[in-house]
Short mmCIF file of the C-alpha atoms (twelve columns), coordinates in Angstrom:
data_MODEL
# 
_entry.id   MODEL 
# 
loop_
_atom_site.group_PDB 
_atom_site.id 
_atom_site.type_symbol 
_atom_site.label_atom_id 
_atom_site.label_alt_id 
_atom_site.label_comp_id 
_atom_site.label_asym_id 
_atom_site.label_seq_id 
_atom_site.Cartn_x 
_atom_site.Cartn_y 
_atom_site.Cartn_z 
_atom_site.pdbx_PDB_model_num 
ATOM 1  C CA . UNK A 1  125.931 128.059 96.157  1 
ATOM 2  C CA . UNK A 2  126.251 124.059 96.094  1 
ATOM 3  C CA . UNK A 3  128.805 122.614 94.173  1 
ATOM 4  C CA . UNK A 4  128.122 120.141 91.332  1 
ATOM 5  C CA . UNK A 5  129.254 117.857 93.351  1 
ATOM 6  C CA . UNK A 6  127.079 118.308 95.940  1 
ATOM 7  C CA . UNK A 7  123.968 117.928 93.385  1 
ATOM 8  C CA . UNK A 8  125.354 114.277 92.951  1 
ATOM 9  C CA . UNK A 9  125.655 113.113 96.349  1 
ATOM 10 C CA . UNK A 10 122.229 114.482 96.992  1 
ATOM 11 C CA . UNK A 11 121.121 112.824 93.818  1 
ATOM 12 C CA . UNK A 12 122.847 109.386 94.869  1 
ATOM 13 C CA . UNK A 13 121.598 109.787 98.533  1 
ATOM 14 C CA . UNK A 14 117.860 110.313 97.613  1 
ATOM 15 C CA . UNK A 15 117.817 108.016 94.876  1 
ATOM 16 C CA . UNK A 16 118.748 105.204 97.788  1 
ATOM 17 C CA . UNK A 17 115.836 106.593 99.764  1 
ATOM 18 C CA . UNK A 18 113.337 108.628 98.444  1 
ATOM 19 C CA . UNK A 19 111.518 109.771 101.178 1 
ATOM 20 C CA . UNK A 20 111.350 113.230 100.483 1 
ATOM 21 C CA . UNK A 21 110.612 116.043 97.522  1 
ATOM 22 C CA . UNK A 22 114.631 116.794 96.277  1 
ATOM 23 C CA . UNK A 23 113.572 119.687 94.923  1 
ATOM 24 C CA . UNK A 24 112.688 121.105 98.304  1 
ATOM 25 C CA . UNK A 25 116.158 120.373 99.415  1 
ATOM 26 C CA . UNK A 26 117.336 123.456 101.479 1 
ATOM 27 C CA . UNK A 27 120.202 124.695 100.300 1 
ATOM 28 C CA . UNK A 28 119.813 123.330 96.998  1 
ATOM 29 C CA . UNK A 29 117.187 126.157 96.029  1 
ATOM 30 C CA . UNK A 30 119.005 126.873 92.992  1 
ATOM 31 C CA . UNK A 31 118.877 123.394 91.450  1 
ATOM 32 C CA . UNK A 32 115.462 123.172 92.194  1 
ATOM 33 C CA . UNK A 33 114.264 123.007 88.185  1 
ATOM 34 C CA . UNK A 34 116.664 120.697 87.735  1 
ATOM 35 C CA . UNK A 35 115.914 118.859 90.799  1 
ATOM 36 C CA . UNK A 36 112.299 118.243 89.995  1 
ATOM 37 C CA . UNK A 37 112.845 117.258 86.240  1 
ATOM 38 C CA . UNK A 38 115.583 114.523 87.815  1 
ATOM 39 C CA . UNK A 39 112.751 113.752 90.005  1 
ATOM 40 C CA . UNK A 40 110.505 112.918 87.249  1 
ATOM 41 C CA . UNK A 41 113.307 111.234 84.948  1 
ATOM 42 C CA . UNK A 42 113.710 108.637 87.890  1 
ATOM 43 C CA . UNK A 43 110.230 107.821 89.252  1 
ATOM 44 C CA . UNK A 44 109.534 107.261 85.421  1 
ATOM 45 C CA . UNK A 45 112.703 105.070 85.353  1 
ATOM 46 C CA . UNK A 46 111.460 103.104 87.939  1 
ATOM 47 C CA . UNK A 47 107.779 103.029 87.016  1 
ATOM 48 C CA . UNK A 48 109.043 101.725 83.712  1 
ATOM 49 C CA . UNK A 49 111.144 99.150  85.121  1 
ATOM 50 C CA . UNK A 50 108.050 97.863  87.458  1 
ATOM 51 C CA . UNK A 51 105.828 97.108  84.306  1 
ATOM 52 C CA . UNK A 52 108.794 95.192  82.731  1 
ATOM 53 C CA . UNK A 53 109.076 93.412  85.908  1 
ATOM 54 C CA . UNK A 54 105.631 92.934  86.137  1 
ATOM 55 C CA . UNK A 55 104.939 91.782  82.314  1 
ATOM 56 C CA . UNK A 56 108.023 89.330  82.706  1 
ATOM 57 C CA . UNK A 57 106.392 88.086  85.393  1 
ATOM 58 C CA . UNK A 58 102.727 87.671  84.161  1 
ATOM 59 C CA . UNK A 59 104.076 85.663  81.101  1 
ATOM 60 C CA . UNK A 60 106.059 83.696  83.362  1 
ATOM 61 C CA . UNK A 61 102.850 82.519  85.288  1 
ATOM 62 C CA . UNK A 62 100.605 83.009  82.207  1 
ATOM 63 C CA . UNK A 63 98.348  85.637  84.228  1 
ATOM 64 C CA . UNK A 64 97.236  88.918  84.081  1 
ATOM 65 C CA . UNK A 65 99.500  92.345  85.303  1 
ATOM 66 C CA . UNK A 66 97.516  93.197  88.397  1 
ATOM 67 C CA . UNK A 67 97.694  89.046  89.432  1 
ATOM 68 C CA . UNK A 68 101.181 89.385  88.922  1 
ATOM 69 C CA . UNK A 69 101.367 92.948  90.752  1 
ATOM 70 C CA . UNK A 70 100.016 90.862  93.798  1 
ATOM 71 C CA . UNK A 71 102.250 88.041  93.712  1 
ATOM 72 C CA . UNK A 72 105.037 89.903  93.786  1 
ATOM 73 C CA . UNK A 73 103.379 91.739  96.585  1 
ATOM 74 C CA . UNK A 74 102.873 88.331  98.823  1 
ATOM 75 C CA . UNK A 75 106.233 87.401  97.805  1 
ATOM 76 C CA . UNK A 76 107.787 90.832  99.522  1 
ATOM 77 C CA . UNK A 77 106.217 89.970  102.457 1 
ATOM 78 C CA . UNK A 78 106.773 86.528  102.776 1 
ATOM 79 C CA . UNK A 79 110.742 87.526  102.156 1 
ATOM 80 C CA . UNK A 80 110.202 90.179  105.034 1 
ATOM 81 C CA . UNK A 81 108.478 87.556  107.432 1 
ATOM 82 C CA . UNK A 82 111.460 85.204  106.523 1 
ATOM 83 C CA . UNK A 83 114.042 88.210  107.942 1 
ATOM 84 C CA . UNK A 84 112.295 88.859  110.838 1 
ATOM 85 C CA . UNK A 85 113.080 84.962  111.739 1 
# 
């Protein structure tokens, strides 16, 4: 059985790339209830956070969500462009 501890770090590590289902974590079969409702807490979290980013934004530039969904869009890539200089 993993250790609470364990649970955290795999928590922390997924949270910084989540690239995978954590409740399908082998070894972590036991947590996987848990695992799946932290899922959902944190892709809500962040969903959340986008559409205050995103509303902050549109009353910034006085346009609509979905404008300022794409702005913010062009302006990732133009910041990834800039790295790859």
């Amino acid at each position: 059985m993993k250790t609470r501890e364990e649970l955290r770090v795999l928590q922390t590590n997924w949270r910084s790339d989540p690239c995978w289902d954590i409740e399908e974590t082998e070894g972590f079969e036991e947590y996987r209830e848990e695992l799946k409702t932290y899922r959902s807490f944190v892709e809500d979290m962040w969903r959340e956070d986008k559409y205050r980013r995103l509303v902050r934004m549109s009353n910034k530039y006085a346009c609509s969500i979905e404008l300022a969904e794409h702005i913010e869009l062009l302006e990732n890539r133009l910041a990834q462009l800039e790295a790859k200089s």
